[in-house]
Legacy VTK file of the C-alpha trace (Angstrom):
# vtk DataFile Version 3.0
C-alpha trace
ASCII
DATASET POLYDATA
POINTS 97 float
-14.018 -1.229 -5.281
-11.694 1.332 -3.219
-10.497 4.702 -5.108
-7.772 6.661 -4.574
-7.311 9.299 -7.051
-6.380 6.793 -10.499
-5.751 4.363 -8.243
-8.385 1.612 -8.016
-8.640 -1.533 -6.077
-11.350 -4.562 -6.549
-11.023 -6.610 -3.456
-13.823 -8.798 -4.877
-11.787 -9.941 -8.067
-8.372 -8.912 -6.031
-7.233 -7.045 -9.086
-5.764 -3.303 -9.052
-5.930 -0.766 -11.560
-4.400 2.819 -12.360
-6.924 4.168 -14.825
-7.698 1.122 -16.786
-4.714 -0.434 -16.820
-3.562 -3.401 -14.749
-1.267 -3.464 -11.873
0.500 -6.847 -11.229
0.857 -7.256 -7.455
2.031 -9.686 -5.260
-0.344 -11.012 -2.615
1.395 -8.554 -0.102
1.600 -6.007 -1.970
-2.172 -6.258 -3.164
-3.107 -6.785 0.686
-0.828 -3.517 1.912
-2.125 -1.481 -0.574
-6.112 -2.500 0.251
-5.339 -1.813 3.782
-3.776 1.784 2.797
-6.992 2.300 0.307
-9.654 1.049 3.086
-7.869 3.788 5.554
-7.355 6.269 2.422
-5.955 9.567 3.946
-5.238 8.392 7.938
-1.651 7.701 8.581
-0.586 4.315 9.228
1.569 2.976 11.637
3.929 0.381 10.470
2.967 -1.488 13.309
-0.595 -1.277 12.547
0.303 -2.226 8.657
2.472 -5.599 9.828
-0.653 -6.842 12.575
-3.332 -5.973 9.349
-1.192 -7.510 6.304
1.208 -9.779 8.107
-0.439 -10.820 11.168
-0.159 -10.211 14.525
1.951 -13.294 14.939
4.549 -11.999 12.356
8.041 -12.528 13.840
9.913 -10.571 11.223
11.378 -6.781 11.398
8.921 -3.962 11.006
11.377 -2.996 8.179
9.658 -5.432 6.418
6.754 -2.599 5.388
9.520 -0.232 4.183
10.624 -3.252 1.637
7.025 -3.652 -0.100
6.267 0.175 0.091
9.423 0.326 -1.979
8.120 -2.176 -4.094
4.365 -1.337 -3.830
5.588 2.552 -5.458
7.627 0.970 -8.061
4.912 -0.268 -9.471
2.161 2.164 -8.811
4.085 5.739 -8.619
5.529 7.717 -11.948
8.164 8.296 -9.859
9.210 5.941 -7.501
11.737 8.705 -5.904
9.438 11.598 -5.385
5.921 9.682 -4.761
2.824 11.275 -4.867
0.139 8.601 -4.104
1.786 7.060 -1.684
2.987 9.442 0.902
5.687 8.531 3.815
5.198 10.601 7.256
8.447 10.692 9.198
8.236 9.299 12.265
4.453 8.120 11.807
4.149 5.531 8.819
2.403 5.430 5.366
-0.475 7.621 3.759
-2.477 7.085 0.526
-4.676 9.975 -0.371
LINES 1 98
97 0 1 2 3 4 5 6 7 8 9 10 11 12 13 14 15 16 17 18 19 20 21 22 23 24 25 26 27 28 29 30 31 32 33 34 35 36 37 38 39 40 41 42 43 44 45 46 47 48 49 50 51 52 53 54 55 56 57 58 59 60 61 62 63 64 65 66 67 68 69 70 71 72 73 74 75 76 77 78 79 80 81 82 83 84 85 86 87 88 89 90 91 92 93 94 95 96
């Protein structure tokens, strides 16, 4: 189980949690925010995010990681808008503390 402030993550059952409640979350979103959790407060590259949750054979735009962020805060942030778990570092990538 990975922890991140309220934020918890069971990669054994693949289920996440904020407090005790339930997060629904798509396999890529589930697999982005593990990654993020595993490498809880280094910054991430989305370069580094696409080779560890898309594969390095992913053909798509690195864009892509901006798209499920989105939807990844949605989901896990009070508010989306002004984030506080998951943190964006211009000009460096993504940052879960």
């Amino acid at each position: 189980i990975l922890r991140a402030g309220d934020v918890q993550v069971d990669l054994t059952s693949r289920r996440a949690f904020i407090d005790e409640r339930e997060i629904k979350l798509s396999h890529k979103e589930f697999e982005l925010l593990a990654t993020l959790m595993r490498n809880k407060g280094a910054v991430l590259s989305r370069e580094f995010l696409i080779s560890q949750v898309w594969g390095f054979d992913f053909d798509g735009d690195v864009r892509t990681v901006d798209v499920h962020v989105r939807w990844l805060r949605e989901k896990i942030e009070k508010d989306p808008s002004r984030p506080d778990r998951l943190q964006t570092v211009r000009g460096a990538g993504y940052r879960i503390d």
